[in-house]
Structure formats: C-alpha cells, structure tokens
C-alpha positions in Angstrom: 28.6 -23.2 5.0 26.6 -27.0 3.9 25.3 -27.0 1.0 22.0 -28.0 2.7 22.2 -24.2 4.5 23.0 -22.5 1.2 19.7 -24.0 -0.4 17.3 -23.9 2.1 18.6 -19.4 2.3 17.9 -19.6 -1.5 14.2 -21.4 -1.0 13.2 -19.3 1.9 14.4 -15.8 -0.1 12.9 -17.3 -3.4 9.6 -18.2 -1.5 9.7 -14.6 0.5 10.1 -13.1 -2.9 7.1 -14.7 -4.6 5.0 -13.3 -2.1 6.6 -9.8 -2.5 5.9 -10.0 -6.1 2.6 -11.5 -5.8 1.7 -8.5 -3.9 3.3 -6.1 -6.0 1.1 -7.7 -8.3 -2.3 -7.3 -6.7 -1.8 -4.4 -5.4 -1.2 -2.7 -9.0 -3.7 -4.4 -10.9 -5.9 -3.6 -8.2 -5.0 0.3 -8.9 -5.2 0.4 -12.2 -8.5 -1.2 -12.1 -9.7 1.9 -9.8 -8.0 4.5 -11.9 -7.1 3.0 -15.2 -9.9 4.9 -17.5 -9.1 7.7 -15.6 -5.2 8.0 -16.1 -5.5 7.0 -20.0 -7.9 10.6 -20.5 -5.3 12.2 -18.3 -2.3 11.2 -20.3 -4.1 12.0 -23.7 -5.2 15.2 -21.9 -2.9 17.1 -20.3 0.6 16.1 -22.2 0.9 18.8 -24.6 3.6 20.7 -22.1 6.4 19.2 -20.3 5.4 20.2 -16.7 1.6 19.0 -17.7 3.7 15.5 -19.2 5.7 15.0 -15.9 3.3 15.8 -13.3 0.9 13.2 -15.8 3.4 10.7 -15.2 4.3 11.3 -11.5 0.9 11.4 -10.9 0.0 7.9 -12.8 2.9 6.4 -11.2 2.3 6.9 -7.4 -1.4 6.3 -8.0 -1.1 2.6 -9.6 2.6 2.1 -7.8 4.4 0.7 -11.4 6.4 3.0 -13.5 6.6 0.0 -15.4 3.0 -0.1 -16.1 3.1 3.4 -17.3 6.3 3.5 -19.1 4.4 0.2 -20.7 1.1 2.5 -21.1 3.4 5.3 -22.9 4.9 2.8 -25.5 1.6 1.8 -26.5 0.1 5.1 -26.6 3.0 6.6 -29.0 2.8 3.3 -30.9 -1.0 3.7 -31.8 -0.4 7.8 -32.6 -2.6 8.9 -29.5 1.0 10.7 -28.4 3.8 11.9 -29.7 7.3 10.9 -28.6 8.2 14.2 -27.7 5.0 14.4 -25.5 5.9 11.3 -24.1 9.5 11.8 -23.0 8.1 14.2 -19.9 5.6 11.6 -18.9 8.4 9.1 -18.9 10.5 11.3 -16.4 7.7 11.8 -14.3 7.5 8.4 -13.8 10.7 7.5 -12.6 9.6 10.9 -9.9 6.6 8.7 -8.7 8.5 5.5 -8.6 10.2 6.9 -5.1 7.2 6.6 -3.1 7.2 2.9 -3.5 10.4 2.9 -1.7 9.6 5.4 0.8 6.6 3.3 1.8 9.1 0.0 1.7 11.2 2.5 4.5 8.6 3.9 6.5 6.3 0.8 6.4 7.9 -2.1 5.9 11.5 -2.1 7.8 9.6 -2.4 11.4 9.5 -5.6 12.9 8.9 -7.6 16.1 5.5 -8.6 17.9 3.7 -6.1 15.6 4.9 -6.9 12.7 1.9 -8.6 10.9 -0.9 -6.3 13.2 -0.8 -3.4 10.3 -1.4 -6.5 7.5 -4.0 -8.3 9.4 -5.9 -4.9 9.5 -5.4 -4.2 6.3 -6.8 -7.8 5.5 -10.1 -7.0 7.9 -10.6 -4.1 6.3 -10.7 -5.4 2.8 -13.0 -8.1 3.5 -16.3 -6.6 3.1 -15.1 -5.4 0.1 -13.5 -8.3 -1.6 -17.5 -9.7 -1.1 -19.1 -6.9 -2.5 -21.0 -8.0 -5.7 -19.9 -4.2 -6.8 -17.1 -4.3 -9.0 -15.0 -0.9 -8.2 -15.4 -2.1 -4.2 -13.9 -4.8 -5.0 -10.9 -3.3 -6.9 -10.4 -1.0 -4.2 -10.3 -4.3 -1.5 -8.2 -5.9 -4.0 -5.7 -2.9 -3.5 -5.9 -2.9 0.2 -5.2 -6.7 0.7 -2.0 -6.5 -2.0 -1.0 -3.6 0.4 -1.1 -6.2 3.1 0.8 -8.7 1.3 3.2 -6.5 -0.1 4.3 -6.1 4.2 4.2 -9.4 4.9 6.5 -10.1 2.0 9.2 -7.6 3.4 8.6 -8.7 7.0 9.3 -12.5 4.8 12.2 -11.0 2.8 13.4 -10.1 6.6 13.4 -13.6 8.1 14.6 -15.0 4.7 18.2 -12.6 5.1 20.8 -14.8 7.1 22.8 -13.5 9.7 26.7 -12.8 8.2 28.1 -13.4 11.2 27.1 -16.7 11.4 28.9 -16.5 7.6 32.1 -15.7 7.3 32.7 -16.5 3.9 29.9 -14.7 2.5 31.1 -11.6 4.9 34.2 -11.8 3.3 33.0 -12.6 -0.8 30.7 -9.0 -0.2 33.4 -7.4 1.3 35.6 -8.2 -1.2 33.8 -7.0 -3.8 33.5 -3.6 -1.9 37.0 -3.0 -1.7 37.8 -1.6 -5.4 37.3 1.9 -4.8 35.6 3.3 -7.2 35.6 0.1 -9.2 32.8 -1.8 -6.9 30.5 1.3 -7.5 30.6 0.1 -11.0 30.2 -3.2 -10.1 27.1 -2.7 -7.9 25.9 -0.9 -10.4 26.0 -3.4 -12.5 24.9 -6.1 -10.0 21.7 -3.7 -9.3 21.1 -3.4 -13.1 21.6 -7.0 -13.6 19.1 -7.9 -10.5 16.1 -5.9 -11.6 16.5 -7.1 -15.5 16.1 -10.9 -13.9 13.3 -10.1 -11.0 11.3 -7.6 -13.7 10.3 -5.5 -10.7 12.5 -2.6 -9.1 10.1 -2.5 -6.2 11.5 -5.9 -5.3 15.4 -5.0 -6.3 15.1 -1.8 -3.9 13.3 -3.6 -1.2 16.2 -6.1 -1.0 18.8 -3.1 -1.2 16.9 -2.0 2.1 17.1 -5.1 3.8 20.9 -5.6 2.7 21.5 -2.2 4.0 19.6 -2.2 7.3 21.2 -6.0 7.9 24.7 -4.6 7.5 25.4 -6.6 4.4 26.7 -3.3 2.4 27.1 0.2 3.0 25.7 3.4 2.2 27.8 3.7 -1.1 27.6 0.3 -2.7 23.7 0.6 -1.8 23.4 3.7 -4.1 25.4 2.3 -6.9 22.4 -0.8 -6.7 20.2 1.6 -6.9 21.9 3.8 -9.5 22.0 0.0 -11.6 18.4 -0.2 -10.5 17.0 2.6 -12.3 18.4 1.1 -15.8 17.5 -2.2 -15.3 14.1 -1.1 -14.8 14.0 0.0 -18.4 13.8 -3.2 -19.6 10.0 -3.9 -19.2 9.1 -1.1 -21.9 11.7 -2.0 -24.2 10.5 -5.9 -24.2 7.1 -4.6 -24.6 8.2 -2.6 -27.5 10.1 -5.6 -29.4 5.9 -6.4 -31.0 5.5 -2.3 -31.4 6.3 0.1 -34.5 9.3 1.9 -34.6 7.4 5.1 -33.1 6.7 2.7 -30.0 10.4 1.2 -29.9 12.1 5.2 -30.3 9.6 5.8 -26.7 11.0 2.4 -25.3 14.8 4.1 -25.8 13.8 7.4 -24.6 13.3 5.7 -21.3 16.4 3.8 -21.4 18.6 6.8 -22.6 16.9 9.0 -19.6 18.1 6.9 -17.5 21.5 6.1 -18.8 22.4 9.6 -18.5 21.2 10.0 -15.5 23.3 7.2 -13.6 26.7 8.7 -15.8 25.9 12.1 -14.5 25.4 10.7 -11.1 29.0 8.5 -11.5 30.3 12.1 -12.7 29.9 13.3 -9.2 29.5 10.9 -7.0 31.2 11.4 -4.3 30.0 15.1 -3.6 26.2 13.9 -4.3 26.2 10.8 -1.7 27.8 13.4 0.4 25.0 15.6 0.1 22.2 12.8 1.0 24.8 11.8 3.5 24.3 15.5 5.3 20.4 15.6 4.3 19.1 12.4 6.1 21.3 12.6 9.1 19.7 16.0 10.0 16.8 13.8 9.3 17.3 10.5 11.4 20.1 12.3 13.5 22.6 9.7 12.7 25.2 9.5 9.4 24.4 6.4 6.7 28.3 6.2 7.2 28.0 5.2 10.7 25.1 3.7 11.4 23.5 0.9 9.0 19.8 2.0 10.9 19.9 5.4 8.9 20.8 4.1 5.4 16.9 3.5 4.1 16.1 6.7 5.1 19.1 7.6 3.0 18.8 5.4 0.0 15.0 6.3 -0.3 16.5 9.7 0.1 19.1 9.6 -2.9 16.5 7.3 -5.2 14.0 10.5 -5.0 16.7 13.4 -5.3 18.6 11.4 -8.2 15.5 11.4 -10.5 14.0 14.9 -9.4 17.5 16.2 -10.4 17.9 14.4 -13.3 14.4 15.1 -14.6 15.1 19.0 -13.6 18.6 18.3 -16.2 17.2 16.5 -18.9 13.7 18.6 -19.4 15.4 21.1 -21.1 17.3 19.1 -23.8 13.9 16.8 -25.0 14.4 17.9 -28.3 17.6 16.0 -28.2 16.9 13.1 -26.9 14.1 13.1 -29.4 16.8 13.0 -31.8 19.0 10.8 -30.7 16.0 8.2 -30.7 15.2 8.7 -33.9 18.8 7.6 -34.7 18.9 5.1 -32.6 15.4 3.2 -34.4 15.7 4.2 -37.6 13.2 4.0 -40.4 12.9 3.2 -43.7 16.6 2.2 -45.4 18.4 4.0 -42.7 17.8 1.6 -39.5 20.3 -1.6 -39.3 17.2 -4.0 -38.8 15.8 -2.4 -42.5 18.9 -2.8 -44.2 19.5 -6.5 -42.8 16.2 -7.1 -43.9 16.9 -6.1 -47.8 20.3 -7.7 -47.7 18.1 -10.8 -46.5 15.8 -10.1 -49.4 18.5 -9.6 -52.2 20.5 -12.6 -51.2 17.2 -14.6 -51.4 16.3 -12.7 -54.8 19.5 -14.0 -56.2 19.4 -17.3 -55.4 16.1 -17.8 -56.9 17.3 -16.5 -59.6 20.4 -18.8 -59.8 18.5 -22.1 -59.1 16.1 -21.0 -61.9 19.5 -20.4 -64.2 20.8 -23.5 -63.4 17.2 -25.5 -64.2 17.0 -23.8 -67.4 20.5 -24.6 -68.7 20.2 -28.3 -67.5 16.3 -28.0 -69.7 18.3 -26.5 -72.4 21.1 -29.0 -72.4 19.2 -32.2 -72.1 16.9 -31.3 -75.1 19.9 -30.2 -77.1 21.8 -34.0 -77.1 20.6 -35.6 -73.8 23.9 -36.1 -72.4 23.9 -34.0 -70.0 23.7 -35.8 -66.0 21.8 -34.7 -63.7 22.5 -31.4 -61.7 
C-alpha cells in the first residue's frame, strides 16, 4: 500500500466523518430545541422512583438521540440540587436503554445502498424546506431535525464509500486479523480499541456506526464487533465526566455513577461472554435467518441486537443495588478532608504557609543582625 493510498483512505473517512458528526449534531440540537423545556419538567418531575428515573431517561434519550446530552443534563441538574444522585442514577441507566435506537436506526436505515441510496435524504431534505423558511421558530426546529436526519444518512452512505476494499489490502487484512487471533485476549483488546475510539470521536453514534460498516464490510467478526461495542459504552462516559471537571463534587459523584454503571456492566458481560454472544447469536438469526458467525450481512442486526440486550440487562442488574453505587461514589469524590484533591490541596496550603513563614524568619534575623553590628552580608 503507497503512502499516497493510505492518506487519501484517512481524508475521505475523516471528511465522511465530519459530515456524520455534523449531522449528529443538527439533528440533536434540533430535538432538544423541540423538546428541551419539556424533558427538563419531566426529569424534575417524575424521578422520585427508579422505574419513573429510567423510563425519564430512556425516554429523554430516544427523543433528542444523545445520552450524552442527557447524562450532561443529569450532571448539571444534581450539581445545582434540582436532583439528587440517587434519583439520578436510574435516569442515567435509562439512558444508556434509549441510546440503542440510534443504532437500530444506523441498521435499518442507513446500511442500504445503491441507486437509492440518497432518495430517502433528498426527501427528507424537501420535506424540511418549507420549514427551515418558516419565520416560526419551533417549525423551524422541527426542519432543522429532519434535514440532520438527512445528513446523518448521507454520512453513513459517505462512511460507506470512505471503507476500502481489504482485498485490495493485504497487509491491513492481515494487521486486523492479527490482532483477532488472541483468543480471548483480542476481546480485551477491542475493547479497549472501542473505548479508546469513542473517548477521541466524543460521539458513540459515530464509534457504532463504524463498528457496523466494519462488520458488514467483513473487516471483523461478530465477536470482536461486540467487544467495540462493549469498549463503546465506557468510552461514552467520558463527555459527562469532562463536563463535571467545572461542577461540585455532588455533580462529579453523578459524572462516576455513569462511568461505574457502565464498568460493571462490560465486566459482567466479559464474565460470560461467550454464553451471551451465543444467545444474540441464536436471537437474530431466527431474526435475519442467517448466523452473525456465518454471514457478515447478519452481524448489524446482531450488534444492534447485543448493544440493546446488554444495557436492558444490565440496567435490570444494577437497579437493585443503587444504594451501593450511591456509595461507592461518594467514596470515590470525596468531600471535605477525606477526598485526595482536598487533602493535596491543604498539603499545597501548609507547604506554602511554611514557607512564608520561613522567608519572613530569615528577613527578620538578617533585620536583627544588621542593626545589632552591621556585619552581617546579605542573604
């Protein structure tokens, strides 16, 4: 492979992945334009019980397509007092719920292709016209939704064209398949690779819709694909906990209820993996009548598959033991004395306490000194 080839894949799947997230962009601001008021009163409204917290969450999620916006939302509610952390654990797991139908409409939408592929956007686009020239604002909100919609296909159908044909590869054929030859070991590696992907793009809309594509182009298989989207699902964490690097602690301890969900969600998952992707395995061939095992066609309908079932099931585990994450949070961002940034904080304080009270020793002597027989140098 040139090295003339290997940059112009890299500038057509950055420039593919622009649009994506341009999209993504839109089409969320767009939504939380229309809804916004609306899912703040729900959230402040019907979080007092965990099945009123998750559905709240789910809800928000799939209606303004960003769990990072309302993971985001949730850090600054707790921060300001409006909710407590223990109201806004549930809300958190019913977020990662709603974040599935982004990539069920990445699967069902946007892995077509040929002739047609751009007659769904360019209707979208028609439709959203009138609105977009409304002088009405909410109109124009909701166009502004439909045409990020639009964009959000072209960019997969982009993200499509971008992917290059392995076989005309060999190299990269064999650098992928070597790292899926470990065993068990390169399901923590994609893991870690998925993780590592969605903490540098900010968006795991974008992270899963390339898992898709790499899947449905025969790059990986249907087991390294669910350990990128078992990585995934933590590196999406870290939007709320940069958000909560300017919040109080009660707004940082939300921040690591999100990340510790999620953590112990993906061991759980590592615990038994092999019986699990079994499981999807058996579910979405009875589905699209072919195994993810065999045939590379069927693994988004299985990934989109395991992404939903993994955080139902692990929000049906971890419901019941809120008080303890609750607490382990609390240890985690300590207050007061106890927390590690508190006590570097004093130590800072102390050491500079000290020397300002050395320097003013050491003046006072040399003061004392030189008015006491003037023969003393300078310090």
């Amino acid at each position: 492979m040139k090295t003339t080839d290997i940059l112009l894949i890299i500038i057509n799947f950055a420039g593919a992945l622009a649009v994506f997230l341009f999209a993504m962009t839109q089409m969320s601001a767009g939504l939380q334009k229309v809804a916004g008021s609306q899912m703040r009163a729900l959230l402040a409204r019907f979080t007092g019980k965990p099945l009123g917290g998750i559905l709240t969450g789910m809800g928000m999620t799939m209606a303004i397509q960003s769990s990072s916006a309302t993971t985001v939302m949730v850090v600054s509610f707790v921060s300001s007092g409006l909710l407590t952390l223990a109201g806004a654990v549930p809300v958190i797991m019913g977020a990662n719920i709603g974040t599935t139908a982004t990539a069920w409409l990445l699967t069902l939408l946007g892995m077509g292709g040929g002739d047609s592929a751009f007659s769904l956007p360019l209707t979208l686009a028609a439709v959203s016209l009138p609105m977009l020239l409304s002088r009405r604002e909410k109109p124009r909100n909701v166009g502004q939704t439909i045409i990020g919609l639009a964009l959000l296909l072209v960019g997969m159908d982009l993200l499509k064209g971008a992917m290059p044909n392995l076989e005309e590869y060999p190299a990269l054929l064999r650098a992928i398949a070597s790292l899926s030859g470990h065993g068990f070991g390169s399901v923590l590696i994609f893991t870690a690779i998925g993780a590592l992907m969605t903490c540098i793009v900010q968006a795991s809309a974008a992270t899963m819709a390339i898992t898709l594509l790499m899947c449905q182009n025969g790059w990986i298989g249907f087991e390294m694909a669910v350990a990128l989207v078992m990585g995934e699902n933590i590196g999406t964490t870290i939007t709320a906990n940069l958000a909560a690097t300017v919040t109080n602690d009660a707004g940082k301890k939300a921040a690591r209820a999100h990340l510790m969900f999620n953590v112990v969600g993906v061991v759980l998952t590592l615990l038994a993996f092999r019986p699990l992707t079994g499981l999807v395995a058996h579910v979405a061939e009875g589905m699209t009548g072919s195994s993810p095992y065999v045939a590379a066609g069927s693994i988004p309908v299985a990934i989109s598959l395991f992404h939903t079932m993994f955080n139902v099931a692990n929000t049906l585990i971890q419901v019941w033991f809120i008080r303890q994450i609750v607490w382990a949070v609390d240890r985690m961002v300590q207050s007061g004395r106890g927390g590690l940034g508190a006590r570097l904080k004093d130590a800072l304080r102390s050491a500079g306490e000290g020397c300002s009270r050395g320097l003013l020793w050491l003046y006072g002597m040399h003061h004392y000194m030189g008015s006491n027989g003037g023969n003393c140098g300078p310090i």
